[in-house]
VMD Tcl script that draws the C-alpha trace (Angstrom):
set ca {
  {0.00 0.00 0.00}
  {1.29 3.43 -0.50}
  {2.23 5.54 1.89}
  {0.67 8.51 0.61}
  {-2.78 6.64 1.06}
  {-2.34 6.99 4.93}
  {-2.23 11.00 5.06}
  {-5.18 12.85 5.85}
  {-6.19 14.34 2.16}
  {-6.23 18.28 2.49}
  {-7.81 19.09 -0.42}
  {-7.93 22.69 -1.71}
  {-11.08 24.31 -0.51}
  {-10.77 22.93 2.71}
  {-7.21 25.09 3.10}
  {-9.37 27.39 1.80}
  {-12.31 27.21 4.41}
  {-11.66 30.22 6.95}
  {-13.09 32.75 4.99}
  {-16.54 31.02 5.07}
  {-16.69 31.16 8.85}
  {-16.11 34.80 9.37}
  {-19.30 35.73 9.16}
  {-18.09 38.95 7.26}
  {-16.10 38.57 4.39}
  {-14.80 40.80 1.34}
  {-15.04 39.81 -2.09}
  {-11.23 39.22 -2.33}
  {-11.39 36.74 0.72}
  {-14.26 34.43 -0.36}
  {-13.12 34.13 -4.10}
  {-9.34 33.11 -1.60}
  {-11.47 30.36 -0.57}
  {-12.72 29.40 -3.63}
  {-15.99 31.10 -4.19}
  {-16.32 32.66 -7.54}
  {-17.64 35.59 -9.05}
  {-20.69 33.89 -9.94}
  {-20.99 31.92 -6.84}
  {-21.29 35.02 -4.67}
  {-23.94 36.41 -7.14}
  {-25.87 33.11 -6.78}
  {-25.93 33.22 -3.19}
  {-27.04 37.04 -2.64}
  {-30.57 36.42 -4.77}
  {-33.55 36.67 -3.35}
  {-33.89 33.92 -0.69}
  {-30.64 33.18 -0.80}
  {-28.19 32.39 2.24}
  {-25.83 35.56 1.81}
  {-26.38 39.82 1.77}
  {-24.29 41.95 0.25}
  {-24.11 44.79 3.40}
  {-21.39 47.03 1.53}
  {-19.82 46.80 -1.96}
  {-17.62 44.01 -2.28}
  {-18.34 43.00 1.44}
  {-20.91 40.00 2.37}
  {-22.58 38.92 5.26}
  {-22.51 35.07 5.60}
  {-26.31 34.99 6.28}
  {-29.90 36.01 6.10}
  {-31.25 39.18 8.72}
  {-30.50 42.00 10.09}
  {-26.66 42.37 10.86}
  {-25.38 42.75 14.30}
  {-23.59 45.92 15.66}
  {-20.41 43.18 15.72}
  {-21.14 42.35 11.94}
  {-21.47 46.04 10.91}
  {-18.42 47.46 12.43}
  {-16.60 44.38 11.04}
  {-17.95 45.38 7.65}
  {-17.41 48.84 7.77}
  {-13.58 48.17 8.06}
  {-13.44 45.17 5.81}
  {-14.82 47.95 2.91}
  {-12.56 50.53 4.18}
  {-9.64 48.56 3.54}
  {-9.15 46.60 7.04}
  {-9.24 42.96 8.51}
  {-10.75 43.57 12.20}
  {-9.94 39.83 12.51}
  {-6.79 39.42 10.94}
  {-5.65 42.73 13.65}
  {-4.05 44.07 10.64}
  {-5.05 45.73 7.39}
  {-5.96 43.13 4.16}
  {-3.21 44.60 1.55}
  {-0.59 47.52 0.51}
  {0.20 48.43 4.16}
  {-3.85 50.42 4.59}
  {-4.98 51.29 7.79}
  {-8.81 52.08 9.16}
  {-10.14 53.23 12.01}
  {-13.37 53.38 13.80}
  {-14.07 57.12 15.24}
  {-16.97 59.55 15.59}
  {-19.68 58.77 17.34}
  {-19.50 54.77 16.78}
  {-16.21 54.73 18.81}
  {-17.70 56.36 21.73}
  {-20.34 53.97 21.64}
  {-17.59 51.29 21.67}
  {-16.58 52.92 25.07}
  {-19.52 52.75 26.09}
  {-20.81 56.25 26.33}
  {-24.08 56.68 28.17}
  {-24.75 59.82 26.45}
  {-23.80 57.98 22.94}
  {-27.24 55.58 21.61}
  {-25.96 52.20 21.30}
  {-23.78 50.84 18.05}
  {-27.39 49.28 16.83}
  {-29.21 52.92 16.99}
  {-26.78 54.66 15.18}
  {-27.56 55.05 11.03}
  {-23.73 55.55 10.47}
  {-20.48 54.08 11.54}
  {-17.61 57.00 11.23}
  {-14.15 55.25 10.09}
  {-10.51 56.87 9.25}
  {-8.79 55.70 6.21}
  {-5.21 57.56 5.12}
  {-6.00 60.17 2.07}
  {-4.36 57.75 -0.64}
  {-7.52 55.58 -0.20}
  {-10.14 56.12 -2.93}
  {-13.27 55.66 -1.31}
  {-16.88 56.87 -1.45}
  {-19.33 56.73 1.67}
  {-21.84 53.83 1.34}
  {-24.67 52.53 2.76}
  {-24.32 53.33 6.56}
  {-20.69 54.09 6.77}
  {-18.79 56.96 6.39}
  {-15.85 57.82 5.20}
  {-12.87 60.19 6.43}
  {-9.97 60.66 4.73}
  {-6.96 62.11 6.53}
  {-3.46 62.93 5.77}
  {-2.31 60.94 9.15}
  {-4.29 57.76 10.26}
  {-3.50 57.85 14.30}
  {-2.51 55.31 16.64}
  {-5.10 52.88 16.91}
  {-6.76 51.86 20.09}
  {-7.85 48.24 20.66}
  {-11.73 48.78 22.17}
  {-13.32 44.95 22.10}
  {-11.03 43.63 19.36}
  {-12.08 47.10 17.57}
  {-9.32 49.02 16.18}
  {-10.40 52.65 17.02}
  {-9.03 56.31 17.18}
  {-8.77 57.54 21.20}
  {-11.86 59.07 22.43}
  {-10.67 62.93 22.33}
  {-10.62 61.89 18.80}
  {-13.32 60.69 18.42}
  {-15.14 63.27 20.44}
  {-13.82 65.76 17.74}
  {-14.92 63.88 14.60}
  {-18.54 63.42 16.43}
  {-18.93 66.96 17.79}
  {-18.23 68.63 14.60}
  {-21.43 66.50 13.08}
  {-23.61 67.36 15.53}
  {-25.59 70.70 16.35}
  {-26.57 70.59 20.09}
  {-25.00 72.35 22.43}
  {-26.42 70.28 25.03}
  {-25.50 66.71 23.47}
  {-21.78 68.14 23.03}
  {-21.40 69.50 26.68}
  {-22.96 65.86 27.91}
  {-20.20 64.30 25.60}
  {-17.47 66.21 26.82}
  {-17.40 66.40 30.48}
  {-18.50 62.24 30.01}
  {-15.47 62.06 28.97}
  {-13.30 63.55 31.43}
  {-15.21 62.32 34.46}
  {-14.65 58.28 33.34}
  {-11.46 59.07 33.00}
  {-11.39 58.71 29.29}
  {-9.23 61.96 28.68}
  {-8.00 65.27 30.30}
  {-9.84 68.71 28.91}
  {-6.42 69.60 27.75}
  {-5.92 66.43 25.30}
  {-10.04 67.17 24.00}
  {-8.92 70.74 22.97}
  {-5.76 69.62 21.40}
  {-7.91 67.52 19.07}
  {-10.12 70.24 18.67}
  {-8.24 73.02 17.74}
  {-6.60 70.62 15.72}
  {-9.80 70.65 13.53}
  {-9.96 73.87 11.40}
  {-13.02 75.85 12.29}
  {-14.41 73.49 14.81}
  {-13.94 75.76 18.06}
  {-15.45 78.53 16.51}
  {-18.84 76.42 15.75}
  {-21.21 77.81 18.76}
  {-22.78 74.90 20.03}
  {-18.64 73.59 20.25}
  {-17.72 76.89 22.08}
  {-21.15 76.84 24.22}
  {-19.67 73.43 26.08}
  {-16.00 74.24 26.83}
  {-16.52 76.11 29.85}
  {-18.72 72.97 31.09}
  {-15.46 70.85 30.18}
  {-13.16 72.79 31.97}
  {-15.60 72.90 35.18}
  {-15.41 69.19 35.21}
  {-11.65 68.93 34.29}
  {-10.97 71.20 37.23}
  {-13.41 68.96 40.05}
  {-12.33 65.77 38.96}
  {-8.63 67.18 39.32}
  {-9.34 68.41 42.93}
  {-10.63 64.89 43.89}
  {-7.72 63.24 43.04}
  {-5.81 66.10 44.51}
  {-7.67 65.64 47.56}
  {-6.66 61.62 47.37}
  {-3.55 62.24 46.40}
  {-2.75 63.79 49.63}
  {-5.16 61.45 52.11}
  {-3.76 58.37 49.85}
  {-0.15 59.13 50.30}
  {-0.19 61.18 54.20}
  {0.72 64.21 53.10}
  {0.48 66.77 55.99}
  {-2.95 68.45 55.84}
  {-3.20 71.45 53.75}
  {-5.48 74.52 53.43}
  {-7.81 73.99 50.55}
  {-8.70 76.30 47.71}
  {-6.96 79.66 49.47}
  {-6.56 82.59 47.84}
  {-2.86 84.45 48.80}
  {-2.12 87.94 49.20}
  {0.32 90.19 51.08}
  {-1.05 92.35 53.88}
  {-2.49 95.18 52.79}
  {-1.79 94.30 49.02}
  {-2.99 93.37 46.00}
  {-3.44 89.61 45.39}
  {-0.99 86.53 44.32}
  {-3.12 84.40 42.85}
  {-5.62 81.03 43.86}
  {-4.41 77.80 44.63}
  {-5.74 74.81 45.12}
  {-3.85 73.24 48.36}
  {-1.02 75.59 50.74}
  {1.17 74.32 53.16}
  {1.74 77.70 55.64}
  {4.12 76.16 57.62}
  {6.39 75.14 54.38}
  {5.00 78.07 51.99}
  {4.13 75.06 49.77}
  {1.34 75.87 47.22}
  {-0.28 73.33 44.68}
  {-2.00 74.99 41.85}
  {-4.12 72.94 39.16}
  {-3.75 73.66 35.61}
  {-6.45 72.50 33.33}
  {-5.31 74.51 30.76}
  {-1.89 73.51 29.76}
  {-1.50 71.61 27.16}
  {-4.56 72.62 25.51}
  {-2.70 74.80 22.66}
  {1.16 73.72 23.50}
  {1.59 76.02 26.76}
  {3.43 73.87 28.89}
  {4.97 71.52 25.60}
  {8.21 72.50 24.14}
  {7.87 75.07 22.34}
  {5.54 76.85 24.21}
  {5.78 80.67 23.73}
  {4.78 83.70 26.13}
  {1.77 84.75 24.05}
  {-0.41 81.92 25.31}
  {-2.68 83.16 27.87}
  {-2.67 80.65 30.33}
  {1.20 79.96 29.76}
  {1.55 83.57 30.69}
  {-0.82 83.74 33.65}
  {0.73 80.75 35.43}
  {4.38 81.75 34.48}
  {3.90 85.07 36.24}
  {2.19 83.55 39.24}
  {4.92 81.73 40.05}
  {7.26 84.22 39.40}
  {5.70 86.39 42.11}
  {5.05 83.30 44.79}
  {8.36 82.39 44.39}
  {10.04 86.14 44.16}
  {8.18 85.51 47.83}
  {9.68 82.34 48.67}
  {6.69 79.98 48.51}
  {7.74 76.75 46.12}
  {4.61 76.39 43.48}
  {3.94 73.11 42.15}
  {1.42 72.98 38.94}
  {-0.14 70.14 38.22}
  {-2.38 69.13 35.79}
  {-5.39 66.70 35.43}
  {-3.44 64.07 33.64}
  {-0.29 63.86 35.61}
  {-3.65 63.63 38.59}
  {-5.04 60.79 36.88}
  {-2.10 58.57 35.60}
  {0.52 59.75 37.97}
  {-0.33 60.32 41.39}
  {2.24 58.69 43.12}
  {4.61 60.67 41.28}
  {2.98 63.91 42.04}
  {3.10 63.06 45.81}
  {6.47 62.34 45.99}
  {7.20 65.83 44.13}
  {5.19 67.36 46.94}
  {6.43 65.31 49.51}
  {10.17 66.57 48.43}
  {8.89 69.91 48.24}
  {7.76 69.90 52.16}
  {11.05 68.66 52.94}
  {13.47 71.03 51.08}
  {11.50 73.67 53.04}
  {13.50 73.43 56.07}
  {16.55 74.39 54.43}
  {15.30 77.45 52.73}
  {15.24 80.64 53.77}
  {12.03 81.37 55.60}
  {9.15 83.29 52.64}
  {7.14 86.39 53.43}
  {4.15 86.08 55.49}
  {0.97 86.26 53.24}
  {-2.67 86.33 54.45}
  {-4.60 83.59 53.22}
  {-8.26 83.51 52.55}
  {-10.81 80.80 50.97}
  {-11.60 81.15 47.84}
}
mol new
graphics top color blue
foreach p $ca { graphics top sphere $p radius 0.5 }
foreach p [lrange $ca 0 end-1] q [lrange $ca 1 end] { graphics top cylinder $p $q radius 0.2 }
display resetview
């Protein structure tokens, strides 16, 4: 007997198969597993056991897709295998992003994937694409990092909260967006208005401008909680909370957000740095909030009262960091030479 009649026999459409158990699959990747032309025509008719959802992109079954099965789609037409964590040919990237992203995260004030007509996706400037049926296309010069969000490659949320506002009208909706994302912890204010600003036009849009001062509000009190933790967490010495500083009989220093009398330490949160380069390389004096909080601590420190600024983000992914820079700062006050006496007074 011959050998060969003991091996398993692979035969060529079984090698073929994993295409047909995606339960998505392009054009290219079905006629890879040895469906032609005609055989994908034959099984979209009427009655048939295949849909074509996009062009060139099928849906292994009868009914109505799932939210799974249309984001899947939506990449597999923009030029991306979802499954395959990579893109299907010539290097082409897409990502999920508007309002369909935040709904990935989960966004309470975001309808579910299922409610939403369109799914928003990213796809570098060289691809040749047209919106179709419930997806839509943006082409950009730089496709960003992707985020993995439940095996869903996606653009990070202050991304995707610029893409989305800039489609929608409500001032309402986009304040609800915004300060949703900054109190989950999604984001900082000052990495929402980077992507903003970064969109031509989109700051000057009213209902846009109408919400910022509701984002920085909730920057700022999620900041002072973990400020607050930040020194219960790590047993800092008790501080004065939310003081405003001024010599006696003068004119004012400035607000900050924790003092130390007995050290002249002073915390001070900035939710604004960061939001147009201040506080980035290359940060120049003509930036309003670079300016205010370089001359504050000019003057404190002219005083000899040691300012540390800190800003939402270094609150929320670096606390222990930030305590041991205060912590330091407490302790280098012995051997300093003793600051002015200033009168402080709550805010």
């Amino acid at each position: 007997m011959n050998a060969n009649q003991h091996r398993p026999q692979t035969t060529r459409s079984a090698r073929r198969q994993p295409a047909l158990d995606r339960g998505v699959a392009t054009a290219r990747q079905l006629k890879a597993s040895g469906v032609t032309a005609a055989g994908m025509v034959e099984r979209c008719r009427p009655g048939g056991p295949w849909q074509e959802l996009l062009p060139q992109v099928y849906l292994l079954r009868r009914g109505t897709p799932s939210s799974a099965e249309r984001v899947q789609a939506a990449l597999l037409y923009a030029g991306r295998d979802p499954g395959a964590h990579g893109p299907v040919g010539g290097g082409r990237e897409a990502l999920v992003t508007g309002l369909a992203a935040l709904a990935l995260h989960r966004f309470s004030s975001v309808p579910p994937l299922s409610a939403l007509p369109v799914i928003d996706v990213l796809v570098p400037y060289q691809r040749r694409l047209r919106d179709a049926s419930g997806v839509s296309i943006r082409r950009v010069r730089e496709v960003p990092r992707p985020q993995d969000v439940e095996g869903v490659p996606c653009v990070s949320v202050a991304r995707a909260l610029a893409d989305a506002v800039g489609e929608l009208d409500d001032a309402d909706t986009v304040r609800r967006l915004l300060t949703e994302a900054v109190r989950r912890g999604h984001c900082d204010p000052a990495s929402v208005l980077r992507e903003l600003s970064a969109a031509e036009g989109l700051l000057d849009l009213p209902h846009v401008a109408a919400a910022l001062p509701a984002l920085h509000a909730e920057g700022r009190t999620m900041a002072e909680q973990r400020l607050y933790l930040m020194v219960r967490g790590h047993q800092l010495p008790d501080p004065v909370w939310n003081v405003d500083l001024r010599l006696p009989g003068g004119p004012p220093l400035g607000g900050v957000d924790a003092y130390w009398p007995e050290h002249a330490v002073a915390v001070a949160i900035d939710v604004h740095t960061g939001s147009s380069g201040a506080g980035t390389a290359g940060a120049g004096t003509d930036d309003p909030a670079w300016s205010h909080h370089a001359r504050q601590r000019e003057r404190l420190e002219a005083l000899g009262i040691t300012v540390v600024y800190m800003t939402p983000a270094k609150l929320r992914d670096r606390l222990e960091q930030q305590a041991t820079v205060v912590r330091t700062a407490l302790a280098a006050s012995t051997d300093q030479t003793p600051a002015a006496y200033v009168v402080v007074t709550p805010r």
